[in-house]
C-alpha positions as CSV (number, residue, x, y, z in Angstrom):
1,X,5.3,24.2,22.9
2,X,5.7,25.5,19.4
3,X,2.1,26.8,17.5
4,X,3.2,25.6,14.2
5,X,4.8,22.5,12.9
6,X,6.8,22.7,9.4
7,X,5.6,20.5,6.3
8,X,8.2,20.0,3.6
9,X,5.9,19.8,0.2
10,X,6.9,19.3,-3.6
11,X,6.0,20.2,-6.6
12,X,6.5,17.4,-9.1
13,X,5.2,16.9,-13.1
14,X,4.5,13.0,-13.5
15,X,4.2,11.3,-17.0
16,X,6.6,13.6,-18.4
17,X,10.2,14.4,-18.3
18,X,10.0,18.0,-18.9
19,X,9.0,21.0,-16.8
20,X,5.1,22.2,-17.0
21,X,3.8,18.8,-19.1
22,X,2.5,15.7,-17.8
23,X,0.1,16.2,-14.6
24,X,1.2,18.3,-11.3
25,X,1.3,16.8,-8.2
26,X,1.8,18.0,-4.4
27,X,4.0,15.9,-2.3
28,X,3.8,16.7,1.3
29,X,6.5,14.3,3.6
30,X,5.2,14.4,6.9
31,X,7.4,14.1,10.3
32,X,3.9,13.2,12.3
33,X,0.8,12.4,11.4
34,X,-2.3,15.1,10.4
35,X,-5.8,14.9,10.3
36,X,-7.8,13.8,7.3
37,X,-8.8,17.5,8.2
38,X,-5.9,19.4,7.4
39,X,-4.7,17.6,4.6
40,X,-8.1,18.4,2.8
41,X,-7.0,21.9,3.8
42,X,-4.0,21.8,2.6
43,X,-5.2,20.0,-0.6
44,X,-7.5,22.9,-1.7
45,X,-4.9,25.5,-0.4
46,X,-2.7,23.9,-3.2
47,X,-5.5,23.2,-5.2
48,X,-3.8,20.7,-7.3
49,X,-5.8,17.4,-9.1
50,X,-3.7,15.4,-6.1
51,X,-1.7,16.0,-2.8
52,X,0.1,12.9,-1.4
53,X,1.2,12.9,1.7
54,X,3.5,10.2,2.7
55,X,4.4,9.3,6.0
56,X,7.9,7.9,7.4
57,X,8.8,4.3,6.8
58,X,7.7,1.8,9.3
59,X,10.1,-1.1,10.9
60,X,9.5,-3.2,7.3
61,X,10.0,-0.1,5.5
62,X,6.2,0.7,4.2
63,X,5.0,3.9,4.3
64,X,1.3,5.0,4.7
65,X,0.1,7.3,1.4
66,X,-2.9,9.2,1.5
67,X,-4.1,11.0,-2.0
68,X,-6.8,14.3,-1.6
69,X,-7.9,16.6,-4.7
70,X,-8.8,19.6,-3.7
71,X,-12.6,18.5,-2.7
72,X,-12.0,14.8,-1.7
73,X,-9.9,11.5,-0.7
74,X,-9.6,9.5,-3.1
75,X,-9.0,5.6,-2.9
76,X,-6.0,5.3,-5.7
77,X,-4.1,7.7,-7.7
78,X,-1.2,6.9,-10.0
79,X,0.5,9.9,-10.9
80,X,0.7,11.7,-7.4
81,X,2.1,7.6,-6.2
82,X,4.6,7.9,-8.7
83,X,5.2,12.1,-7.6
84,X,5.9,10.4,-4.2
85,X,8.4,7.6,-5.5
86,X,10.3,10.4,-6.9
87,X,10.5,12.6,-4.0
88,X,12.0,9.5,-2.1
89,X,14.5,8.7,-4.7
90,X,15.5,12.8,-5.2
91,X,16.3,12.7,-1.0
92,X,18.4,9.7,-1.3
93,X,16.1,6.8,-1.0
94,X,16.7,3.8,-3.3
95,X,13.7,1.5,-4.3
96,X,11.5,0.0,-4.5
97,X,9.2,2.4,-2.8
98,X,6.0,0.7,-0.5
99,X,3.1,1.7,0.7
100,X,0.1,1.5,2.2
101,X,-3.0,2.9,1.3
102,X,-7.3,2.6,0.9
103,X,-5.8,0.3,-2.1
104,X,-3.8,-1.8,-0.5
105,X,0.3,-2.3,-0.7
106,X,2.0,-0.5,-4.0
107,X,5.1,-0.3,-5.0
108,X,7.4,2.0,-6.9
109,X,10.3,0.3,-8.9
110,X,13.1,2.2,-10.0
111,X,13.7,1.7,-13.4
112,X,17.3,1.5,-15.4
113,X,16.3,4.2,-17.4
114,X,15.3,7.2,-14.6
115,X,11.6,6.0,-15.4
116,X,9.6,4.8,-12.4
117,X,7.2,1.4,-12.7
118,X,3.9,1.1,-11.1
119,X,2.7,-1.6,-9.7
120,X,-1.3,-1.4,-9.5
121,X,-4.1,-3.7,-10.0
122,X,-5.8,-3.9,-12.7
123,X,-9.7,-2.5,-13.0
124,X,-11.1,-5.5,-14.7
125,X,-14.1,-3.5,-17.6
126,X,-17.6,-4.8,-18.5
127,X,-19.1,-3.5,-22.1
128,X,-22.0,-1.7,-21.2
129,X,-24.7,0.8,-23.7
130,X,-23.6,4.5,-24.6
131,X,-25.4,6.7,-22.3
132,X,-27.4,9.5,-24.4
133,X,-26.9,11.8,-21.5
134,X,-23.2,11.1,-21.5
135,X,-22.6,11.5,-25.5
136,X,-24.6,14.5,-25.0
137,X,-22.8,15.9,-22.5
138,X,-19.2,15.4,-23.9
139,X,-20.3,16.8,-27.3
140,X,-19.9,13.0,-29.3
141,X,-22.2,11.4,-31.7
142,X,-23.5,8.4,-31.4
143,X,-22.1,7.3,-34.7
144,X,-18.4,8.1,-32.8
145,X,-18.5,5.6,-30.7
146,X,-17.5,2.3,-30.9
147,X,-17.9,0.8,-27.8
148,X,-17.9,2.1,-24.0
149,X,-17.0,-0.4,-20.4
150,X,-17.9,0.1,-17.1
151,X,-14.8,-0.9,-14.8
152,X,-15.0,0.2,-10.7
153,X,-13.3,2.9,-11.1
154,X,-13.6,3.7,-14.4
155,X,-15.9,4.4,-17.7
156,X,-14.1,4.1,-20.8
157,X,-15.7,5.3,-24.2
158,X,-13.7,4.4,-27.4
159,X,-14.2,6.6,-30.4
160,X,-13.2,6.5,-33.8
161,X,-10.2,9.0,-34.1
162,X,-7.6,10.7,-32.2
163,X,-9.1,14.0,-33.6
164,X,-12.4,13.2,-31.7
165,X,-10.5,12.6,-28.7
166,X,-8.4,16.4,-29.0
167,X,-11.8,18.4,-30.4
168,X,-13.9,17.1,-27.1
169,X,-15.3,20.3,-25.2
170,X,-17.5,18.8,-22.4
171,X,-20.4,20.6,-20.5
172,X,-18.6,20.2,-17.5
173,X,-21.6,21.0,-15.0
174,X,-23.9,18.3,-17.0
175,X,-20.9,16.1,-17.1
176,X,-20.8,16.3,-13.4
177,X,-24.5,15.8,-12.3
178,X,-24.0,12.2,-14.6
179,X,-23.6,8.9,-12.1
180,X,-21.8,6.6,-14.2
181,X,-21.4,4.2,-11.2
182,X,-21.5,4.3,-7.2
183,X,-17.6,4.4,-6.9
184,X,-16.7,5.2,-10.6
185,X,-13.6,8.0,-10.4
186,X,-12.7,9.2,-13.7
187,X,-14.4,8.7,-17.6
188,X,-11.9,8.3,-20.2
189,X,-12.4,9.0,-24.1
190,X,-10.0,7.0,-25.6
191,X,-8.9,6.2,-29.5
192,X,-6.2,4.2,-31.5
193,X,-3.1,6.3,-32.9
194,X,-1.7,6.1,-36.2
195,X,1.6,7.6,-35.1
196,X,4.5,5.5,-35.4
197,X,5.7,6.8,-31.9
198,X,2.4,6.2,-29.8
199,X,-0.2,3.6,-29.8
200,X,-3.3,5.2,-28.3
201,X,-4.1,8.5,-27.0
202,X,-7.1,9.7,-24.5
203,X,-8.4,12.1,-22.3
204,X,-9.6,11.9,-19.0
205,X,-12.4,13.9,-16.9
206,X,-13.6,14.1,-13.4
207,X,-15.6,17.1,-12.8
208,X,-17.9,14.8,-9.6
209,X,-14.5,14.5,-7.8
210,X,-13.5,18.2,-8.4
211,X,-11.2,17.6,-10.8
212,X,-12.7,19.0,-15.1
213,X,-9.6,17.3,-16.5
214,X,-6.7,15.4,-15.2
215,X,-3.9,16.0,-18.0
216,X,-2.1,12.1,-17.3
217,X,-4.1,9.6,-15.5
218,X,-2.5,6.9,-13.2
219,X,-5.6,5.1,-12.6
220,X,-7.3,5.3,-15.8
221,X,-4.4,3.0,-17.3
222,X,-5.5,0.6,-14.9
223,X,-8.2,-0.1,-17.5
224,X,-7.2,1.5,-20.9
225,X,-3.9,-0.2,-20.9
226,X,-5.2,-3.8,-20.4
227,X,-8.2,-3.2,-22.7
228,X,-5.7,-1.9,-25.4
229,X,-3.3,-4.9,-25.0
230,X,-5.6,-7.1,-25.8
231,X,-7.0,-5.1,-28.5
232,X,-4.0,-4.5,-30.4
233,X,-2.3,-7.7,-29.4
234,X,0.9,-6.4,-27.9
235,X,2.8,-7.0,-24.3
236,X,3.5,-3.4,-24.0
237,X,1.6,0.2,-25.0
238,X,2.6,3.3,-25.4
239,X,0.1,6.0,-24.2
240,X,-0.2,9.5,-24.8
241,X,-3.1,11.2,-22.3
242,X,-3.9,15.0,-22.4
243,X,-5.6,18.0,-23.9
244,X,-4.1,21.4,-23.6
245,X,-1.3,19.9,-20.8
246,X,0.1,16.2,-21.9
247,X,2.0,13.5,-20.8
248,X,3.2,9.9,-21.6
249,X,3.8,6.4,-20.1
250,X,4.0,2.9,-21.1
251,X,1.7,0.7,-19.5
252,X,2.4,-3.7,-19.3
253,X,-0.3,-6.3,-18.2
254,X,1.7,-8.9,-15.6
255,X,-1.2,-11.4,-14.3
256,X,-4.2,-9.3,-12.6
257,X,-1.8,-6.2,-12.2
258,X,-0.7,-3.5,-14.6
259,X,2.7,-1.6,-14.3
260,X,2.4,1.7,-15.2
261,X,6.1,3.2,-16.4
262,X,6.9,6.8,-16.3
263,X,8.9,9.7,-15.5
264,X,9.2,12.5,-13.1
265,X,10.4,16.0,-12.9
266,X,10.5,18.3,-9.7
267,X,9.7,21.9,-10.2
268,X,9.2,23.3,-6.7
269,X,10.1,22.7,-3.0
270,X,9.4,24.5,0.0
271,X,7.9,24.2,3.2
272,X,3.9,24.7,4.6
273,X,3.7,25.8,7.9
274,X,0.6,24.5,10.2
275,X,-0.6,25.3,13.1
276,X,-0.1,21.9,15.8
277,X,-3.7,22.2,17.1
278,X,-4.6,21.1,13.3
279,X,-2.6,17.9,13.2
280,X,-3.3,14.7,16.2
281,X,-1.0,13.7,18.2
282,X,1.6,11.1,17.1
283,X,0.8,7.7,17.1
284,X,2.1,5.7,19.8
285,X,3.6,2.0,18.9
């Protein structure tokens, strides 16, 4: 019996179609199943804001999709989902991409332009009050702000100006001890752009799941681009998210889902080597 079992694993920049923009993500294609165990392992070893790992297609050609950042599982993530529909389509697969995961069945549509589309549902948002503590902690006034919404997953607070949105320097520990709901997952400061080639720009934090800033943010579309539509009256947006490291994607409200359109570049490949004892046994059936 052989110690070790080999992992292939990629490298791949989502929400952009350049090298070292949009937001990183691991892509590990697994041959047999691992424990929630090791792949937390291997999600800090590659310490990453995401690690997918996909598993082989089953008899209706759905694939099981985990997502870990390098401290916790996480229930949805778009840009690492998106990594993974690219790694498929790169080794020959044709879409759309299923799969199954803690969020249900999502797909990845190839698009006629080498985008991808994202199929996700839509985190339905509730205006709540400005925290104090949360203002305080990101560095805005309250005279910034115009409004904030509580979604599940998500906080959004909308301010005044892009150039708000690029000087934020949050005090990340104080971010981090903030609850801003039992299952929230990332905060998003978001504004309306004046540039003719974008219509709304943001930044995204999540220092509670280990993650300070996530450069292009899958799931926190799932709320910013509905809100947008129907704040600026359009079918379709065009988003740009980031600080230092950015990315783009165009985001379209279809009933009680949102498709989420970007693209994807690899940068690396290789292999991880594990040791067997780390991994279960297959799965029988």
């Amino acid at each position: 019996m052989p110690s070790t079992i080999d992992v292939e694993y990629y490298l791949v920049d989502a929400f952009t179609q350049s090298l070292f923009k949009g937001n990183p993500a691991a892509v590990c294609v697994l041959n047999q199943p691992l424990s929630a165990a090791t792949m937390q392992a291997v999600a800090a070893e590659v310490n990453l804001s995401e690690t997918a790992f996909v598993e082989h297609a089953d008899g209706e050609g759905v694939r099981r999709l985990r997502w870990f950042t390098p401290t916790v599982e996480v229930p949805l993530c778009g840009h690492a989902t998106l990594a993974a529909g690219h790694v498929l389509r790169s080794s020959g697969t044709s879409g759309p991409h299923r799969f199954s995961t803690a969020s249900g069945l999502l797909t990845v549509h190839d698009e006629p332009d080498a985008a991808f589309r994202l199929d996700f549902p839509v985190d339905v948002c509730a205006h709540v009050e400005p925290r104090g503590d949360l203002l305080e902690a990101l560095g805005v006034r309250d005279e910034d702000v115009s409004e904030a919404l509580l979604g599940s997953i998500n906080y959004i607070l909308r301010v005044s100006s892009p150039s708000i949105v690029e000087a934020l320097e949050p005090n990340f520990p104080k971010l981090g001890r903030i609850e801003l709901g039992r299952d929230v997952l990332v905060l998003s400061v978001t504004s309306e752009s004046p540039l003719p080639e974008e219509d709304v720009v943001s930044r995204v934090f999540a220092p509670w799941a280990g993650i300070d800033e996530d450069p292009v943010t899958g799931i926190a579309h799932t709320a910013l681009g509905p809100y947008w539509i129907g704040e600026l009256g359009r079918p379709e947006i065009r988003a740009r998210q980031g600080g230092q490291r950015q990315g783009e994607l165009r985001v379209r409200l279809v009933g009680d889902r949102v498709h989420l359109i970007g693209h994807a570049v690899t940068v690396a490949r290789g292999v991880l080597t594990l040791p067997v004892a780390a991994s279960p046994a297959p799965r029988s059936g």
